[in-house]
DSSP file (Angstrom, degrees, kcal/mol; ACC not computed):
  #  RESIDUE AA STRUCTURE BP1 BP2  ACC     N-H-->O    O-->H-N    N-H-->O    O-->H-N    TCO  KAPPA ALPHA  PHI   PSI    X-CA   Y-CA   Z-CA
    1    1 A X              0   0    0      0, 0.0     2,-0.8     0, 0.0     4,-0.1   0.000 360.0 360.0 360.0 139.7  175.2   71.1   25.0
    2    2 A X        -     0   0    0      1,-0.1     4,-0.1     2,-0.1     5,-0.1  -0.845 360.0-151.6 -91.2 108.8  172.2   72.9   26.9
    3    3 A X  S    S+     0   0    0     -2,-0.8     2,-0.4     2,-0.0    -1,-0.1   0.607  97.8  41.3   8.1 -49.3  169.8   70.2   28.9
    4    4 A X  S    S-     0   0    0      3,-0.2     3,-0.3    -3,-0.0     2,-0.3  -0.890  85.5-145.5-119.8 138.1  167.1   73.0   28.1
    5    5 A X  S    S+     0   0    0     -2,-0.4    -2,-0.0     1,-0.1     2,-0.0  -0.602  85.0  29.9 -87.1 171.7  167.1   74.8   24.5
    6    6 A X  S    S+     0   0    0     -2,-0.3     2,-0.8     1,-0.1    -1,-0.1   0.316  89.4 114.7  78.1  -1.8  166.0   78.7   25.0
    7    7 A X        +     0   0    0     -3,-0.3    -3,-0.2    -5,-0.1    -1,-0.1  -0.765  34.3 136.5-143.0  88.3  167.2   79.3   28.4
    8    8 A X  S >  S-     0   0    0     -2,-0.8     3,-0.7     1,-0.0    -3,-0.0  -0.177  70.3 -90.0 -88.4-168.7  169.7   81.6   29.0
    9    9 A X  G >  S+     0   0    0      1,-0.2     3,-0.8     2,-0.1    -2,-0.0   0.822 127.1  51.8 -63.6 -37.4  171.0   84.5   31.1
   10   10 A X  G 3  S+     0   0    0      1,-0.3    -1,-0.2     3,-0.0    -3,-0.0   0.090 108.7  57.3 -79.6  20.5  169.1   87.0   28.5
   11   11 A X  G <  S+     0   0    0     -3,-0.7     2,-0.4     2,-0.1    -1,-0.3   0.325  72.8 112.2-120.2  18.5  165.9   84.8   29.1
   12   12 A X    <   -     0   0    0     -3,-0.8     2,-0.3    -5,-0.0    -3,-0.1  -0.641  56.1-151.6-103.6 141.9  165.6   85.1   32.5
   13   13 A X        -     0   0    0     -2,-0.4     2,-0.4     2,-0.0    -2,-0.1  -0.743  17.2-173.0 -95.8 136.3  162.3   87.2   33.6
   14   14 A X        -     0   0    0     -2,-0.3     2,-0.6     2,-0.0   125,-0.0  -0.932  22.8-144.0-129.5-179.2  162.3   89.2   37.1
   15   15 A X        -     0   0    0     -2,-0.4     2,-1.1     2,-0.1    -2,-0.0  -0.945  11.4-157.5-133.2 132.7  160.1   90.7   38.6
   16   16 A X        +     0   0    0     -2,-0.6     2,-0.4     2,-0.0    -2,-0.0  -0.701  33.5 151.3-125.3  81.9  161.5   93.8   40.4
   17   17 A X        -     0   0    0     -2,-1.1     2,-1.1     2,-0.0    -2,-0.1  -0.903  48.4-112.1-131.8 169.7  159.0   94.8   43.5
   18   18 A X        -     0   0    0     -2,-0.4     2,-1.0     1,-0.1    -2,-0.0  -0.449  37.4-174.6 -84.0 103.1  158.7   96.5   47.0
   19   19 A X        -     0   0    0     -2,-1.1     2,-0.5   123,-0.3   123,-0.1  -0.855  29.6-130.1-115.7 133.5  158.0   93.9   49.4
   20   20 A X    >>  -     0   0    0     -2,-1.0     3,-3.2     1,-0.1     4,-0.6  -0.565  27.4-119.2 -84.0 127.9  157.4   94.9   52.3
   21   21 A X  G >4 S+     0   0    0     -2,-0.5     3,-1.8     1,-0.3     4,-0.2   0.732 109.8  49.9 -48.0 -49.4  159.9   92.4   54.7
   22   22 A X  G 34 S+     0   0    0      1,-0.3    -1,-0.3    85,-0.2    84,-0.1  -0.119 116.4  38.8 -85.9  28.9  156.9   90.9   56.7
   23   23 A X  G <4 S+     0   0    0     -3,-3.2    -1,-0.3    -2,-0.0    -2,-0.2  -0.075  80.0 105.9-119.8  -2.4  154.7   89.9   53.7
   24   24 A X  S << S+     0   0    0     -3,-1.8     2,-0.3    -4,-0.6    -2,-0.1   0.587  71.9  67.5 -84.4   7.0  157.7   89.0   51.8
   25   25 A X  S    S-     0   0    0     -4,-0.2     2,-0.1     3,-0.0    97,-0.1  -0.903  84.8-123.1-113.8 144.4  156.4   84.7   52.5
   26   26 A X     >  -     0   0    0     -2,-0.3     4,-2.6     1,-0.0     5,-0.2  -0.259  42.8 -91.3 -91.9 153.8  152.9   83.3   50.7
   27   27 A X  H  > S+     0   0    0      2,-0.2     4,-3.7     3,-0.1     5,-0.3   0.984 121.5  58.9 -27.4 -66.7  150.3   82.0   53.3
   28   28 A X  H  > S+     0   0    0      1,-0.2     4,-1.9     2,-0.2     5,-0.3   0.837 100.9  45.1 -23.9 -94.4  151.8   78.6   52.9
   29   29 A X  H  > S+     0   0    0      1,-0.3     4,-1.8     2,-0.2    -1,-0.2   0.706 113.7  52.3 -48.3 -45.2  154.7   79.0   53.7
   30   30 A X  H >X S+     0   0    0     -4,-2.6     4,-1.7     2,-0.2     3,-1.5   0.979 118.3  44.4 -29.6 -86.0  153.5   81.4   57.2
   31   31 A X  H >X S+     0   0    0     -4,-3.7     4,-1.0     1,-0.3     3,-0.7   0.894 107.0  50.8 -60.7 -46.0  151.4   78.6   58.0
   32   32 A X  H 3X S+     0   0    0     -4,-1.9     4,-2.0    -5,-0.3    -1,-0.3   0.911 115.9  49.2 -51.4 -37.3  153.6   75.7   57.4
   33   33 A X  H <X S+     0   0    0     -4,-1.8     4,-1.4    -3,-1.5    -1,-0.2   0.691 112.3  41.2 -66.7 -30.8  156.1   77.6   59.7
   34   34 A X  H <X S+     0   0    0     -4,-1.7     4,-2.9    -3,-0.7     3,-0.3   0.891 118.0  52.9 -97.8 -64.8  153.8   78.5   62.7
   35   35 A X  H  X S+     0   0    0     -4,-1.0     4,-1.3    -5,-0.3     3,-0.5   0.862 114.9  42.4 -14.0 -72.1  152.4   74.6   62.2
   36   36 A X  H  X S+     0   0    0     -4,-2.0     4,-2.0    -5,-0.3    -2,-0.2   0.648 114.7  49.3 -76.4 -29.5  156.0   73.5   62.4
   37   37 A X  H  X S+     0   0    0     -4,-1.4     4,-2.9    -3,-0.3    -1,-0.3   0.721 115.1  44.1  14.0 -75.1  156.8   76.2   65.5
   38   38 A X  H >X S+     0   0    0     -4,-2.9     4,-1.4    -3,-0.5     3,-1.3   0.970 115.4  53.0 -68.3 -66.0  153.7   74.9   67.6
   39   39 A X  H 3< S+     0   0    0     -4,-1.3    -2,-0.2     1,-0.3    -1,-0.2   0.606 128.3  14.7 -84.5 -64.7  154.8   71.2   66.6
   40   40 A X  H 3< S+     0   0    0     -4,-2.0    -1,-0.3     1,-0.1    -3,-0.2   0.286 133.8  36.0-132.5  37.3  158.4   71.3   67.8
   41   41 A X  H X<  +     0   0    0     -4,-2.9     3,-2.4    -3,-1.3    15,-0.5  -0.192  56.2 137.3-131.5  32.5  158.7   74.7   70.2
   42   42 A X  T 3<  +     0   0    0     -4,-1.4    15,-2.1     1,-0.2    14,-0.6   0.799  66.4  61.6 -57.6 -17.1  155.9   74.8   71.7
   43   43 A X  T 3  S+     0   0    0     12,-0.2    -1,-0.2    13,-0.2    -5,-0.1   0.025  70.0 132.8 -15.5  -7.6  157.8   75.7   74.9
   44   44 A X    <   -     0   0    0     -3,-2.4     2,-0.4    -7,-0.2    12,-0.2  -0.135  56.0-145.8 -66.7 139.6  158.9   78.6   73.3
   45   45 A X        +     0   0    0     10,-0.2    10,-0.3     1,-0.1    -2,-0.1  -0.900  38.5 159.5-119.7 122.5  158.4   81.7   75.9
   46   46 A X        +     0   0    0      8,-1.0    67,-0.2    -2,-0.4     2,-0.2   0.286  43.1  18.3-140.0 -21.0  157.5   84.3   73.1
   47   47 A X  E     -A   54   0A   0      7,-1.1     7,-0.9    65,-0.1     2,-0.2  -0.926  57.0-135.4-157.2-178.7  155.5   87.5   74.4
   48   48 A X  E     +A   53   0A   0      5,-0.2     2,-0.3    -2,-0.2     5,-0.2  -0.495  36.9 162.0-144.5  88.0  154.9   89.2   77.5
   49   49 A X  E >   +A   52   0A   0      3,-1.3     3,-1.4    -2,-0.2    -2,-0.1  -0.880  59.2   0.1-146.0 117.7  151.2   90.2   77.9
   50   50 A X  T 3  S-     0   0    0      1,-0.3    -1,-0.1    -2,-0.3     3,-0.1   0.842 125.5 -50.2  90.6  15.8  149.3   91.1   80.6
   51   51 A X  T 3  S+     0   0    0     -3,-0.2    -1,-0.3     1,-0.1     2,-0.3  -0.041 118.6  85.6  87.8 -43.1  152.0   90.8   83.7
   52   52 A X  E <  S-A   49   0A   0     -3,-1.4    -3,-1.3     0, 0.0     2,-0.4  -0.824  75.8-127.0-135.5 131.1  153.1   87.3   82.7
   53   53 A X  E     -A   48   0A   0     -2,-0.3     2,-0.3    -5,-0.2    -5,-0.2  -0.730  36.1-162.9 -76.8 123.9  155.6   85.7   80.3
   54   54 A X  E     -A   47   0A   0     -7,-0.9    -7,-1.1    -2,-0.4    -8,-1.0  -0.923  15.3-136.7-127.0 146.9  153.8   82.9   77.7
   55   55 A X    >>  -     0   0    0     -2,-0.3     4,-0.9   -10,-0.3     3,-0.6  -0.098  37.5-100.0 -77.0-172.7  154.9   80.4   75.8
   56   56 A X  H 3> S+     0   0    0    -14,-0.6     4,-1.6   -15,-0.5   -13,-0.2   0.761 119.0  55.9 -90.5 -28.3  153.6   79.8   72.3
   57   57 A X  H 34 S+     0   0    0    -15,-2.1    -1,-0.2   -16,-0.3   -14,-0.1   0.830 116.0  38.4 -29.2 -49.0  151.2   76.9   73.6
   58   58 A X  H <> S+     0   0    0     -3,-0.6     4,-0.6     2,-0.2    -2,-0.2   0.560 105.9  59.0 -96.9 -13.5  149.7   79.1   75.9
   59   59 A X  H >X S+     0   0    0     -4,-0.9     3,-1.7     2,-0.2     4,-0.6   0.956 117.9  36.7 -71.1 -58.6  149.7   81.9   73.9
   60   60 A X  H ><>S+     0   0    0     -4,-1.6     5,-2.3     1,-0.3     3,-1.3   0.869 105.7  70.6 -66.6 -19.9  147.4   79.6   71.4
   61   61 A X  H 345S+     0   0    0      1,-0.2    -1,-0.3     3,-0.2    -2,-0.2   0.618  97.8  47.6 -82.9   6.8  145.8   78.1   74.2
   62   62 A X  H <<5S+     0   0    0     -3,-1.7    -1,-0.2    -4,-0.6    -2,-0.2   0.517 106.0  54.2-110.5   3.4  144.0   81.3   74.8
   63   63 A X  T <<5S-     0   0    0     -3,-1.3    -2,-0.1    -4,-0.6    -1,-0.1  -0.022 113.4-122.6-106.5  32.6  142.9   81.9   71.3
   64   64 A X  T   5 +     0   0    0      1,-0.1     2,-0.3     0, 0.0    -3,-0.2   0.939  67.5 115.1  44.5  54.7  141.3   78.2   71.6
   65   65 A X      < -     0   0    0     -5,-2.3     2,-0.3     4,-0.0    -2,-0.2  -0.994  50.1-142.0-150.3 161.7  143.2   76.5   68.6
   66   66 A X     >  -     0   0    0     -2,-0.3     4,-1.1     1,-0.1   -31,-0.0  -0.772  38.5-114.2-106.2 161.3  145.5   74.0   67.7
   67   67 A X  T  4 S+     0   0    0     -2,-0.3   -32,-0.1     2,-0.2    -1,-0.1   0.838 126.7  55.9 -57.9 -26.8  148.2   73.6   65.2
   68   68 A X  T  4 S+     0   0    0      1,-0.2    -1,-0.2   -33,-0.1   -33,-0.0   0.996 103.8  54.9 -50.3 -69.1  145.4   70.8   64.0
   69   69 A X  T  4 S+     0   0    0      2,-0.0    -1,-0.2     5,-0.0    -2,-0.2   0.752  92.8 103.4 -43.5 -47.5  142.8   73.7   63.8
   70   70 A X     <  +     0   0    0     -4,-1.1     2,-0.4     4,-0.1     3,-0.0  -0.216  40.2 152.5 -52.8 131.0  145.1   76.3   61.2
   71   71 A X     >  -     0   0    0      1,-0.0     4,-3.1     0, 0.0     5,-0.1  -0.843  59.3 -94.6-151.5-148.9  144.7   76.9   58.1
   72   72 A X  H  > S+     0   0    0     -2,-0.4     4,-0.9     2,-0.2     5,-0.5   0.890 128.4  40.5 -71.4 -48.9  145.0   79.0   54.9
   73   73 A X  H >4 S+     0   0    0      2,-0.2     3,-0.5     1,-0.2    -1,-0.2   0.942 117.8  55.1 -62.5 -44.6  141.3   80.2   55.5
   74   74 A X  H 34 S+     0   0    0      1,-0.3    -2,-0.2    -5,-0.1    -1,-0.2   0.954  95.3  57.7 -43.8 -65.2  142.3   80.5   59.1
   75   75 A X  H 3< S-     0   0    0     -4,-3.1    22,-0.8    21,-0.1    -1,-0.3   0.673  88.5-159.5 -53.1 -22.3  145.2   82.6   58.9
   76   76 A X    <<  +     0   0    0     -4,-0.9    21,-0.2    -3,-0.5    -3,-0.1   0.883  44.8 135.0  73.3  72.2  142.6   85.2   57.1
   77   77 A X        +     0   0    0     -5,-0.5    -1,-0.1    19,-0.1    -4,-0.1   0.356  19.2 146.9-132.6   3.6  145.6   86.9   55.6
   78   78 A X        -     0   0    0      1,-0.2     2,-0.8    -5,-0.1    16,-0.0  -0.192  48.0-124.7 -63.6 132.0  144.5   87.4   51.9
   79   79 A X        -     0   0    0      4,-0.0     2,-0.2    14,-0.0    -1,-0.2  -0.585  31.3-169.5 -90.9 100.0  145.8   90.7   50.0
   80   80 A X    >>  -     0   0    0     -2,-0.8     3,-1.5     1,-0.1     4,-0.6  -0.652  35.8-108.5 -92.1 171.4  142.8   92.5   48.6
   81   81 A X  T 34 S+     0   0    0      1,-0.3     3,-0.3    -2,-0.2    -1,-0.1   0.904 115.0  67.4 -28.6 -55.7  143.0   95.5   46.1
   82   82 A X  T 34 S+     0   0    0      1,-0.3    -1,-0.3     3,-0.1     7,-0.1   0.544  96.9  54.2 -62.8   6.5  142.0   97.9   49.0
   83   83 A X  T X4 S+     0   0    0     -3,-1.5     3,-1.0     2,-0.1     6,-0.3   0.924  81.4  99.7-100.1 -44.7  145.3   97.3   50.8
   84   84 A X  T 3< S+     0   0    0     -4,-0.6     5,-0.0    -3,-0.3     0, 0.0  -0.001  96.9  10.7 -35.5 139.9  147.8   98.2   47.9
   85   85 A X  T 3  S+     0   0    0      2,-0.0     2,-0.5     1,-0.0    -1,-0.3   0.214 112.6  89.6  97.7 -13.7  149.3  101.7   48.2
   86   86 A X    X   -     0   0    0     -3,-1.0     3,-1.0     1,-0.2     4,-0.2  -0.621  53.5-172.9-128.9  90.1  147.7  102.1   52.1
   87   87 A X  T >> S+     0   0    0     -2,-0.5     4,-2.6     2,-0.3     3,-1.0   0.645  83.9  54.6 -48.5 -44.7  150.4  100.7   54.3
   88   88 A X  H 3> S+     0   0    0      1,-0.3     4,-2.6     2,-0.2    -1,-0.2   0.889 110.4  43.6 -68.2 -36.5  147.5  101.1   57.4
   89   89 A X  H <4 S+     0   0    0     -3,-1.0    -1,-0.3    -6,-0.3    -2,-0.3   0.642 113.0  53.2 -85.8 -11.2  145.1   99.2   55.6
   90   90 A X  H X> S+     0   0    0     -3,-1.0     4,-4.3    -7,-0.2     3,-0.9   0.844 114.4  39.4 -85.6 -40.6  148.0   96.7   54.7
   91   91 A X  H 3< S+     0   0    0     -4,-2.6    -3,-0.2     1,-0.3    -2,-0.1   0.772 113.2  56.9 -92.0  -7.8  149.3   96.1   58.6
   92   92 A X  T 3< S+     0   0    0     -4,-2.6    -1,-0.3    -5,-0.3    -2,-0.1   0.653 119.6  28.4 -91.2  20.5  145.7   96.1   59.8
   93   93 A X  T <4 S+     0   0    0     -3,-0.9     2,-0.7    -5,-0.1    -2,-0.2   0.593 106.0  77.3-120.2 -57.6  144.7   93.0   57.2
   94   94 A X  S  < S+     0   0    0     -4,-4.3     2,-1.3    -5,-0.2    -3,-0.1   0.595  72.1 111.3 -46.2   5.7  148.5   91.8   57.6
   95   95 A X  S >  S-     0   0    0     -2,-0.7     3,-4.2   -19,-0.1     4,-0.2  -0.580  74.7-123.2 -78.0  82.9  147.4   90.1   61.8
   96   96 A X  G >  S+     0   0    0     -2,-1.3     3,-0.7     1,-0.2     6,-0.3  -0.056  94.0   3.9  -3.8  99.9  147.6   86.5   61.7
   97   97 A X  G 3  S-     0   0    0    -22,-0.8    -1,-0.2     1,-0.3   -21,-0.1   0.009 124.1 -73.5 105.5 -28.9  144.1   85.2   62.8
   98   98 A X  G <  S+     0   0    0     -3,-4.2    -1,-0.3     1,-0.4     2,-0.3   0.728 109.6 133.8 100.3  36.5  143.0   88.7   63.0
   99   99 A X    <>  -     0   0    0     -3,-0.7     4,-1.4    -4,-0.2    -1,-0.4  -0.982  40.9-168.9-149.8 118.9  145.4   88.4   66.2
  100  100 A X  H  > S+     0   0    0     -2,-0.3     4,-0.9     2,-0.2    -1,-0.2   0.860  97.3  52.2 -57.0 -43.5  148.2   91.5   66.8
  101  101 A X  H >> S+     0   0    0      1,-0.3     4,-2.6     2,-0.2     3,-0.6   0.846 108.7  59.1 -91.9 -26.0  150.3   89.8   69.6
  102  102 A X  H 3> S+     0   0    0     -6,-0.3     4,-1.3     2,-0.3    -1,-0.3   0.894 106.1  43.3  17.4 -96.8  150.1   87.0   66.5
  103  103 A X  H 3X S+     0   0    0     -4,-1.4     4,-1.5     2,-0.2    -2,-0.2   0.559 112.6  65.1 -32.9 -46.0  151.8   89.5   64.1
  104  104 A X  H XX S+     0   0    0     -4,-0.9     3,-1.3    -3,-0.6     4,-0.9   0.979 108.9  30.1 -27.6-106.3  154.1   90.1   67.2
  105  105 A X  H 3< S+     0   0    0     -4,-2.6    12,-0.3     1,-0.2    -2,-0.2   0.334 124.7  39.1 -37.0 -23.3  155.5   87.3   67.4
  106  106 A X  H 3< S+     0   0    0     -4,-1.3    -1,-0.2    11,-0.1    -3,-0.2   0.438 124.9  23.1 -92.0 -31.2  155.7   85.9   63.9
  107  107 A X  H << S+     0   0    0     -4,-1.5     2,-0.3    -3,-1.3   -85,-0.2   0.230 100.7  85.4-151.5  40.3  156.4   88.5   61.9
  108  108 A X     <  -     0   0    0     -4,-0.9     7,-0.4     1,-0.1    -1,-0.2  -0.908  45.2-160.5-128.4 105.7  158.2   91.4   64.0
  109  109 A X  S    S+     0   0    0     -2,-0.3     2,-2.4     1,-0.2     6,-0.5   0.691  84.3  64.3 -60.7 -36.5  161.5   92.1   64.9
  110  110 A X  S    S+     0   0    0      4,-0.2     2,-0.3     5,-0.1    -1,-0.2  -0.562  90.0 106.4 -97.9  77.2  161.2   94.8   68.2
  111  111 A X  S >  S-     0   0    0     -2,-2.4     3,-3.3    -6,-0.1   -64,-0.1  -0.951  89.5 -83.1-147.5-175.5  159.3   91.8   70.2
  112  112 A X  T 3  S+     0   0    0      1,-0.3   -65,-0.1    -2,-0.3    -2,-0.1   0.282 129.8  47.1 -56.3  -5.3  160.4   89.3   73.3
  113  113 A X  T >  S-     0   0    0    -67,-0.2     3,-1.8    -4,-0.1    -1,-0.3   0.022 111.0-125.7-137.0 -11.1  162.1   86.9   71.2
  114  114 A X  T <  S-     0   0    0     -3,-3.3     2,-1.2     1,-0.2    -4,-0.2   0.953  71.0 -49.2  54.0  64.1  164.0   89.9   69.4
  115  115 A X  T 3> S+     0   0    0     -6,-0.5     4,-2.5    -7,-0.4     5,-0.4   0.179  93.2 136.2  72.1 -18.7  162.9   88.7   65.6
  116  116 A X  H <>  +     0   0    0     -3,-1.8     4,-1.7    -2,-1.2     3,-0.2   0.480  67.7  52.4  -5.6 -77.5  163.7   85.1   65.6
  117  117 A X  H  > S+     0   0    0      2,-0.3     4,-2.0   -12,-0.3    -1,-0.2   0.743 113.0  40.5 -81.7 -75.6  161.0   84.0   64.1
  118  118 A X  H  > S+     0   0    0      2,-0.2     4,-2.4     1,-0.2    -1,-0.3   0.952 110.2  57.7 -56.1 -46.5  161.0   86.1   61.3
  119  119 A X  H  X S+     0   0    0     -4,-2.5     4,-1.6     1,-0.2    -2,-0.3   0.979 114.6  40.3 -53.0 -50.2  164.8   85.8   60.8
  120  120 A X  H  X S+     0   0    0     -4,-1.7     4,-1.3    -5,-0.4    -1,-0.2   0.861 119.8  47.4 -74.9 -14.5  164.3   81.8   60.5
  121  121 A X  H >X S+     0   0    0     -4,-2.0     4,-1.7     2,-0.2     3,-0.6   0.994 115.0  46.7 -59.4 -66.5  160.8   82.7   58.3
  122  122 A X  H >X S+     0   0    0     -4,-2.4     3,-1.4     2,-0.2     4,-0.5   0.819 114.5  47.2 -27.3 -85.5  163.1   85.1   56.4
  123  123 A X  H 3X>S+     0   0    0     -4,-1.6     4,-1.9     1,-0.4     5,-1.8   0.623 115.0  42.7 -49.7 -54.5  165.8   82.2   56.2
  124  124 A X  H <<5S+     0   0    0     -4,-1.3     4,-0.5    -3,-0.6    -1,-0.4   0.932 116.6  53.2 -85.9 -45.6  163.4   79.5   55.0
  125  125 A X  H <<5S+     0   0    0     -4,-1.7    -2,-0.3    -3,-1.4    -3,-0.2   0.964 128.6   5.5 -51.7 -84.0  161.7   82.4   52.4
  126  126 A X  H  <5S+     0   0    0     -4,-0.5    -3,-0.2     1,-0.2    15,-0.2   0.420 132.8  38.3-124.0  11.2  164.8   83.6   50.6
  127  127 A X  T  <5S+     0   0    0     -4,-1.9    -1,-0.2    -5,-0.4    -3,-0.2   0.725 124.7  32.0-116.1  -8.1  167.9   81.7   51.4
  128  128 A X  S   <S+     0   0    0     -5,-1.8    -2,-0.2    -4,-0.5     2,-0.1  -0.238  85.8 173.0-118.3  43.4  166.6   77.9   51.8
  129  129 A X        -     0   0    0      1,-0.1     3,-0.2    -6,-0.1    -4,-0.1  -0.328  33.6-117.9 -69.6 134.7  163.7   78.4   49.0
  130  130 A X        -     0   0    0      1,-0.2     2,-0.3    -6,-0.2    -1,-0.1   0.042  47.3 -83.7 -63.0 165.4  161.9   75.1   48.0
  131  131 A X        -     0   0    0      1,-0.1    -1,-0.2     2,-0.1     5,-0.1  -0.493  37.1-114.9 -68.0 133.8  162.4   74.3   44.6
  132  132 A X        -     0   0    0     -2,-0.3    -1,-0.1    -3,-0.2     5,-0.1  -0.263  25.0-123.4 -51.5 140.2  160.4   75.5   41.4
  133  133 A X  S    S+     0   0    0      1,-0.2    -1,-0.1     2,-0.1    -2,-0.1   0.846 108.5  36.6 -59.3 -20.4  158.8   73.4   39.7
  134  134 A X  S    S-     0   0    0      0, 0.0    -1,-0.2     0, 0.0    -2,-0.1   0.620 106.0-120.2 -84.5 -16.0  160.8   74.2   36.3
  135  135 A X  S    S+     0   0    0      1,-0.1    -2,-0.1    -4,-0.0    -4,-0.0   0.751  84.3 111.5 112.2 -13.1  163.7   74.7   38.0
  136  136 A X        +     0   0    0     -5,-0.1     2,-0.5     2,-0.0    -3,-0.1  -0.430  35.3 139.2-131.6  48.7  164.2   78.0   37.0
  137  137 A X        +     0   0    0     -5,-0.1     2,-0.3    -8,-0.1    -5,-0.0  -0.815  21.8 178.6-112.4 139.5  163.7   80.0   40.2
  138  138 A X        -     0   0    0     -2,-0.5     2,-0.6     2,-0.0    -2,-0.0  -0.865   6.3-172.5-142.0 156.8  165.9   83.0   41.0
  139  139 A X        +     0   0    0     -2,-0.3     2,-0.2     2,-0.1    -2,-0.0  -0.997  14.5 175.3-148.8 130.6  165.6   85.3   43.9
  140  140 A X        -     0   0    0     -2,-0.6    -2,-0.0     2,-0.0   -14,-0.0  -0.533  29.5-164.3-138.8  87.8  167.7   88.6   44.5
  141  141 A X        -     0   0    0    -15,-0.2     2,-0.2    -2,-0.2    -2,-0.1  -0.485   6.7-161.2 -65.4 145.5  166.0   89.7   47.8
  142  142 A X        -     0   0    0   -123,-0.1     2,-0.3     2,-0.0  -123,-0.3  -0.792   1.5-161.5-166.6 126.1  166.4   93.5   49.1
  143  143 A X        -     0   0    0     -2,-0.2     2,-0.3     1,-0.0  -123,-0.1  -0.824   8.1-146.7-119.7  92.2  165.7   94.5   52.4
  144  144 A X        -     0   0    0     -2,-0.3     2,-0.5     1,-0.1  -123,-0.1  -0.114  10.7-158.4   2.9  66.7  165.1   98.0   53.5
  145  145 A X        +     0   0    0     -2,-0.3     2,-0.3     2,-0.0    -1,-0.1  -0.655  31.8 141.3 -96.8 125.2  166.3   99.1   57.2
  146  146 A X        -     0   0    0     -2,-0.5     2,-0.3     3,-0.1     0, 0.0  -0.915  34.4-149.3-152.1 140.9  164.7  101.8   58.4
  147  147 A X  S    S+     0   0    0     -2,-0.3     3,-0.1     1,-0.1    -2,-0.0  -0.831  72.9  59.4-118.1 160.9  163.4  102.7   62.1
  148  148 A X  S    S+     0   0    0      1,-0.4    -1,-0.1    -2,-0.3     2,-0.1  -0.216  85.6 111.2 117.3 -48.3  160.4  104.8   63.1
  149  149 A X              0   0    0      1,-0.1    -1,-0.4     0, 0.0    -3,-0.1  -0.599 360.0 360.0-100.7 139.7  158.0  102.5   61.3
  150  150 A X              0   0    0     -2,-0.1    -1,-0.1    -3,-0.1    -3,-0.0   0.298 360.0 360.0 -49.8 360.0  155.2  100.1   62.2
């Protein structure tokens, strides 16, 4: 006997679109990760800027913030109209903070940390995803590898 009446294999809805790999996580889920990052790597050595290798402490301690300090508003990352369909206008809106080396480090593979970051973002996005609230959450991620492109 079905637990749920109505919910089969033919009832299941998708939604079949091109997400671009390093939008493919909601604010949240960015910010809970970078939170959780400062919280228990801050040690991390993460970019190379400037002559000198920094860790992700220092890295924040030169944009003046704390993990305390972050938030949804912070992360300034919101998907207007004008971005769809203009990939320039998407990766200059797409900067954490309004911060490149940010974007580096969080959500870019060709960087000092060789993609970590993203692979465990990735990880937490579409192979460990929190639960739906029905239950009824389904994923078939597919990711696009291509060189040449920002």
């Amino acid at each position: 006997m079905k637990r749920v009446p109505h919910r089969d294999f033919y009832n299941v809805r998708k939604v079949d679109t091109h997400v671009h790999h390093s939008s493919s996580m909601n604010q949240k889920h960015l910010l809970r990760f970078i939170k959780s990052k400062m919280k228990h790597s801050p040690n991390d050595v993460v970019i190379f800027r400037d002559g000198a290798h920094l860790t992700l402490a220092q890295v924040f301690e030169s944009l003046n913030l704390t993990a305390y300090e972050l938030s949804i508003d912070t992360l300034d990352m919101h998907a207007h109209t004008d971005a769809f369909h203009r990939f320039d206008k998407f990766n200059l809106k797409y900067n954490p903070l309004g911060e490149s080396r940010l974007r580096e480090i969080f959500l870019k593979t060709d960087n000092l940390i060789e993609g970590r970051y993203l692979a465990e973002l990735t990880r937490r996005t579409f192979v460990l995803p929190p639960r739906h609230e029905h239950g009824i959450l389904i994923t078939e991620p597919f990711l696009a590898l291509c060189r040449g492109y920002d």
